[in-house]
N, C-alpha and C positions, 0 to 999 in steps of 0.2 A: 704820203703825208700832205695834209690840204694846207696849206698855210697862210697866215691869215691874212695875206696882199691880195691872196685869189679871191678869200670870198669876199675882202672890202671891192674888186673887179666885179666880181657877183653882185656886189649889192647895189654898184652906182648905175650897173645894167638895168638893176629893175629899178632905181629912183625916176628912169626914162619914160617910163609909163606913169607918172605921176605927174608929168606934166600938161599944163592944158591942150585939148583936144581940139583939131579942127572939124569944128560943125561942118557935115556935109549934107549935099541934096537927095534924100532920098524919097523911096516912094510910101506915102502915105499907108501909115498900120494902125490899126485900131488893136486895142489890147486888149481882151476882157480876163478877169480875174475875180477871185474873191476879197481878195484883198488890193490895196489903193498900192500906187508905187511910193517907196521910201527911203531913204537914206541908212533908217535904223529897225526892220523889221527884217527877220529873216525870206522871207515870200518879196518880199516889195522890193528889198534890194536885188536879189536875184534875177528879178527882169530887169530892172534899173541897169543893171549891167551890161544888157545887151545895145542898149540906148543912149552912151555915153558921148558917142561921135556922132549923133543926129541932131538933124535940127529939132527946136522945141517944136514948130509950127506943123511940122512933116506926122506926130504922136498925136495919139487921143485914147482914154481907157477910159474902161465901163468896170466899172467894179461892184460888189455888195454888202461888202463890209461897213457898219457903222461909226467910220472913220474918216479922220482928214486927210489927204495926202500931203507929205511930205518929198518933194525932189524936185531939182535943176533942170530933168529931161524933159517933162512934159508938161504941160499949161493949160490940158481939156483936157476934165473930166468930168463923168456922168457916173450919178450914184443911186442905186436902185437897193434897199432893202426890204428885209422880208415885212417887215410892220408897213413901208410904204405900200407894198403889193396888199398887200391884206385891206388898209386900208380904203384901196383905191377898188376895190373889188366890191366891198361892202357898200362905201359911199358913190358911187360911179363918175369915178375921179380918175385922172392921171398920174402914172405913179411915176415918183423920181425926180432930181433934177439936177442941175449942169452944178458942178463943187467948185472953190477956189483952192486951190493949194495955199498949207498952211507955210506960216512962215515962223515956227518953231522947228526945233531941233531934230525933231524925230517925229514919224507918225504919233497922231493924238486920237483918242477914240471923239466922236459927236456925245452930244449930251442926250442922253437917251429915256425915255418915259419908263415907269413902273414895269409897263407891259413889254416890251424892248426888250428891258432886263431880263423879264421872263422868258422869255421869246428865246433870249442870245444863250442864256445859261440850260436852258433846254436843249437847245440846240448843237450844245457844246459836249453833249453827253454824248452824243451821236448814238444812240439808238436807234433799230427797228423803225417804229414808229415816228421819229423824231425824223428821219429821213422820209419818209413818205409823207409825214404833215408837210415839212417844207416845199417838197418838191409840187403838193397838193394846190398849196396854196399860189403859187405860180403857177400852175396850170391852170385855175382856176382867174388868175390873173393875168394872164398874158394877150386878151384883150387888152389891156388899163396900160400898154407903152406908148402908147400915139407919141405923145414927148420923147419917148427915147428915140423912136425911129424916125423923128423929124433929127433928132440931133445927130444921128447920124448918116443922115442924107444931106444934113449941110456940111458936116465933115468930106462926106463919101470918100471913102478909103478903099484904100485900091487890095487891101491884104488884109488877114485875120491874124492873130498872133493868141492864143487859149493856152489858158495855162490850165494845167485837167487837175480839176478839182475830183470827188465822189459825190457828186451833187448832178439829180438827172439835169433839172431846169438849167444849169448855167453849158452844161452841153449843148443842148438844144436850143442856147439864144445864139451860141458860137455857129451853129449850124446854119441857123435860121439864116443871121448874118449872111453869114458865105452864098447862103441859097438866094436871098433876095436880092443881095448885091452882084451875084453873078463875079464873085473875086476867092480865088484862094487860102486856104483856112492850112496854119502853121498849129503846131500842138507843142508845147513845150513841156514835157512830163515827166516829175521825179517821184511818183509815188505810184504805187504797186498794187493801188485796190482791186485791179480790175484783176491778177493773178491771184489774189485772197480767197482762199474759198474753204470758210469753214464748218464744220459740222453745227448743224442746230436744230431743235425742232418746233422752232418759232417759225410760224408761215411769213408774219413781218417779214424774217430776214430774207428770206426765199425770193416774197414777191420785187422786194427792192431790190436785191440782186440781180435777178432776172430782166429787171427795166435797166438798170445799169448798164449792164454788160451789154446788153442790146444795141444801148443808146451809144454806148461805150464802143463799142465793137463799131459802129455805122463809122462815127465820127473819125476814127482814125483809118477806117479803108477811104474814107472822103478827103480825108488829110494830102495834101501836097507835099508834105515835109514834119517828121516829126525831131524833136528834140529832145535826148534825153539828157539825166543830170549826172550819168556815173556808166562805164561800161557793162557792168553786170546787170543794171536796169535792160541797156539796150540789148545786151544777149540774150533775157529770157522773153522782153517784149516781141524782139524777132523773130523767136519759135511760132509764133502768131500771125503775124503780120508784113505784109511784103513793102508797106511804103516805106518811100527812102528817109534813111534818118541817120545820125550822127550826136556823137556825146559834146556837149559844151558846157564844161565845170562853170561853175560860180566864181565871180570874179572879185576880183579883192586891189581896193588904193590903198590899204594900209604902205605905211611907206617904211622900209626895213633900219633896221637900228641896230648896232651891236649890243651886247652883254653888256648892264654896267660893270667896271670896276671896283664903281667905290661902295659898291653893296658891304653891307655887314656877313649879312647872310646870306646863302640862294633866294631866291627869293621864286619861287614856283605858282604858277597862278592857274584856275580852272573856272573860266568861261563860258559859258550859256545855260541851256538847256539840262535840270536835273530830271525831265521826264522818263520815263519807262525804266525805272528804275537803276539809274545813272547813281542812286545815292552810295547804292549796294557797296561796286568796285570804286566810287571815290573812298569811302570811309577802309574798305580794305586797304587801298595804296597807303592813304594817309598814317594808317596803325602800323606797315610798315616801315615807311619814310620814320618815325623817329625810333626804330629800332638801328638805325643809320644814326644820326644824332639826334637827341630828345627837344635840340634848339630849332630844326626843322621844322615847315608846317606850309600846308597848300593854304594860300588864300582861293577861297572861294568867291563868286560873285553869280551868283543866279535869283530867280523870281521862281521861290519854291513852297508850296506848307509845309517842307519835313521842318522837324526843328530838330537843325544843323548843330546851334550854340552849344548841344551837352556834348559837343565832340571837340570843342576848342583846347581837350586837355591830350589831344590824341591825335596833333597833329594839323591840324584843322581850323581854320581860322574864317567862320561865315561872315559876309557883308552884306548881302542882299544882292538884290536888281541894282541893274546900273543901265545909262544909258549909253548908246554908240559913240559916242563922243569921248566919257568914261572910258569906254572899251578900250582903245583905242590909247588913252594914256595910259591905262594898266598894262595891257601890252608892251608897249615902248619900256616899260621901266619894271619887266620881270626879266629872270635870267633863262626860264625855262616854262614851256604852257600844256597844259596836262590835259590830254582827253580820253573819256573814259566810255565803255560802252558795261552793258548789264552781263553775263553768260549763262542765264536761263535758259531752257529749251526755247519756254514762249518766247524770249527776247528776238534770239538766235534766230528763230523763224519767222518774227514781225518786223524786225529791223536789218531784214538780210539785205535789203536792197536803198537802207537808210545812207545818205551821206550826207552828214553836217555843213552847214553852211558854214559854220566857224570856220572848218579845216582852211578856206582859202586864204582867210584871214592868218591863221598860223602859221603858213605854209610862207606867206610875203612880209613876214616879219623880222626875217632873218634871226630869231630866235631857236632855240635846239626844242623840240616837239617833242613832248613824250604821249604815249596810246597806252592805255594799258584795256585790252578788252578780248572778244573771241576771232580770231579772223574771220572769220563766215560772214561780219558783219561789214557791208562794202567798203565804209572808211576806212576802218581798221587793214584789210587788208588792201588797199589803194597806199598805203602809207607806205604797208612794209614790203610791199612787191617794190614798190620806186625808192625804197632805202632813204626815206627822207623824215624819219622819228625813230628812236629808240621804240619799238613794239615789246611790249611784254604779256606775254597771252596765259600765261600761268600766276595763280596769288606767290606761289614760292620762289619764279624767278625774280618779283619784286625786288627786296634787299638784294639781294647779289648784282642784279643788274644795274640799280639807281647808284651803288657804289662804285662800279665802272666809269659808271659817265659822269660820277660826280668829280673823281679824280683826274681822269681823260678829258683834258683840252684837245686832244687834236679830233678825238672822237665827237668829241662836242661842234667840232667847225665841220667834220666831217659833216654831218647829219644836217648843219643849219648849212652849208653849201648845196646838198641836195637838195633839198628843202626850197631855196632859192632856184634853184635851177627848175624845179617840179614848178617854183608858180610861175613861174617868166614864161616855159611852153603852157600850160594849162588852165591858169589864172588872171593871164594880162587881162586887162581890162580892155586896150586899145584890138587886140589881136580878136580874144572872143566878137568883139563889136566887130571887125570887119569879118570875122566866120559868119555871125548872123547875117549880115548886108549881105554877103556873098548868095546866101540860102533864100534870103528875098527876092534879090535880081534871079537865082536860077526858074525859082519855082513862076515869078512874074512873066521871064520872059518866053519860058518854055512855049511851047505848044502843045505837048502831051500833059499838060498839069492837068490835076483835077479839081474841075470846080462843077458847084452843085445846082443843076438846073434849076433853074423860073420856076419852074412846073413843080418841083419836087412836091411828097405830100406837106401836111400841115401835120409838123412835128406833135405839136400841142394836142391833138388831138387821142395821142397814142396814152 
């Protein structure tokens, strides 16, 4: 029996990591991404967290997102979007320029023209075509950085830090990088494109594939160290590739709270992301959850087009988007946090290698986590191999099982003691941050690292 001295012991172990962090000296990293670093952006935060014990001065990131960044870590940035390249091509201009970090709550997107619009929402389709215009357009563009390669030659950074997008061009600046600078190139990689290989008879998809994977394939035998975000990532990326690499979950300051007391009701809450079809198994839980009491109901809180509202009699209670700050109070003051995944074939086999960046967040919250989804899918079974959520993998153990744990207090500390314990080794914020430092000093000081010749060819050209 866990008892609940142990897990308040459990919990003031991880309020330790919640407190202020000693900046230390280390060695200059340049970060490039798609996206800016943030406090409140699933992507932004995720590197953020590697960079929690650095100095501000020691960071710098190149990003291409049409956004501002928001975060404490770093204080240079350089922003290069697709409508700057475009333009800088056309008018024989230079593209890009050095950003201030916003001093709002959370990433904010820039104000962006008609075409922009066009541009991003095109873009977001990710099509065929839509990946060869962009990648077009920057290769056609890639004269037009003079500005950027000055900014980072007054930076000059001793290290690359890429986080792998499926975009050729942002591989081949990460390259380029590494090659002109004569400095080692880190990969930090939690998506799966490059194992994706599916039937089509579109040449589009062929040919972009085929530059990918190439591109794809170069950058990570060039890699000094890669990172991945989940074990089953890094097992299948291995079947591939021989550089050294290691898992470094997403890190999480939420600061743990017990269950309130003086609730009415449970009060059960489900948090982010309703894409790939997440609506499905929430709206199933929820039809069961009040076959259990009809007074029951999941508050929701996501940024979705389904219309959630005709289900508010079912269990269901939508709110919308909220920001990270929000998040964060919602959390503290649910008794239980619900994550759900789709059990489609197509899900099951697009999001096998998916892990939420929520999970860190719920996992340090000292909250009891319920999953209800297929195991195949990484989260899902990251949960229930480390016994730290109630997993429910079947629609018909729903009812039977949600009434267990509704009953079951010890059950319930049970789960939130694992739970604490899973984020204090795999979620510290302080601990990841000295894994990374650790992974820079090796790869820096090595002698066998690999870094990519002066000479090498002209990416761009290919």
């Amino acid at each position: 029996m866990i008892a609940e001295e142990s897990v308040r012991e459990c919990l003031n172990d991880t309020l330790d990591v919640m407190k202020p962090m000693e900046k230390r000296d280390n060695y200059r990293t340049l970060i490039i991404s798609h996206n800016s670093l943030s406090s409140g952006s699933s992507n932004g935060r995720t590197l953020e967290g590697f960079f929690w014990c650095w100095r501000k001065d020691s960071l710098a990131q190149i990003f291409f997102a049409s956004e501002i960044p928001d975060t404490d870590v770093c204080s240079k940035f350089f922003r290069v979007t697709d409508m700057e390249v475009l333009k800088a091509t056309i008018f024989s201009e230079d593209a890009g320029k050095e950003i201030e970090c916003s001093s709002g709550s959370q990433t904010r997107k820039s104000s962006s023209s008609r075409i922009e619009k066009v541009l991003h929402t095109f873009g977001k389709k990710k099509t065929s075509i839509g990946y060869i215009a962009r990648n077009l357009i920057w290769r056609l563009g890639s004269k037009r950085l003079s500005l950027l390669n000055r900014w980072i030659d007054l930076f000059d950074p001793e290290v690359v830090l890429y986080q792998a997008g499926d975009y050729v061009f942002s591989l081949k600046i990460a390259l380029d990088v590494s090659r002109r600078k004569g400095i080692p190139l880190i990969i930090y990689n939690s998506e799966d494109y490059f194992l994706k290989k599916r039937f089509s008879l579109n040449p589009c998809y062929w040919m972009n594939r085929k530059a990918f994977v190439r591109v794809f394939r170069e950058a990570i035998e060039n890699a000094s160290y890669v990172i991945y975000s989940c074990e089953l990532l890094k097992e299948d990326f291995d079947d591939f590739f021989e550089t050294p690499s290691e898992v470094i979950y997403t890190s999480s300051r939420i600061e743990p709270t017990f269950r309130k007391k003086d609730n009415t009701h449970f009060r059960i809450s489900f948090i982010g992301n309703l894409g790939n079809r997440r609506h499905v198994p929430l709206i199933d839980f929820c039809e069961e959850l009040v076959k259990i009491d009809p007074r029951l109901y999941v508050d929701v809180y996501s940024k979705t087009s389904i219309d959630l509202n005709r289900f508010d009699s079912k269990g269901l209670k939508f709110h919308g988007s909220i920001g990270y700050q929000q998040v964060q109070e919602v959390i503290a003051q649910s008794d239980f946090l619900l994550h759900v995944e789709d059990f489609s074939k197509t899900t099951k086999r697009d999001l096998r290698h998916a892990f939420s960046t929520k999970i860190a967040d719920y996992l340090s919250s000292g909250k009891c986590v319920i999953a209800y989804g297929p195991v195949q899918i990484a989260s899902i079974e990251y949960l229930l191999r480390n016994r730290a959520a109630l997993v429910i993998t079947e629609k018909n153990e729903i009812e039977p099982s949600l009434k267990s744990l509704l009953r079951d207090v010890t059950l319930q500390r049970f789960l939130s003691f694992n739970a604490l314990n899973l984020a204090k080794k795999n979620h510290n914020p302080l601990a990841n941050c000295d894994r990374f430092k650790s992974i820079v000093d090796t790869v820096i000081k090595s002698d066998s690292r690999k870094v990519l010749s002066t000479r090498s060819k002209n990416l761009w050209r290919e």
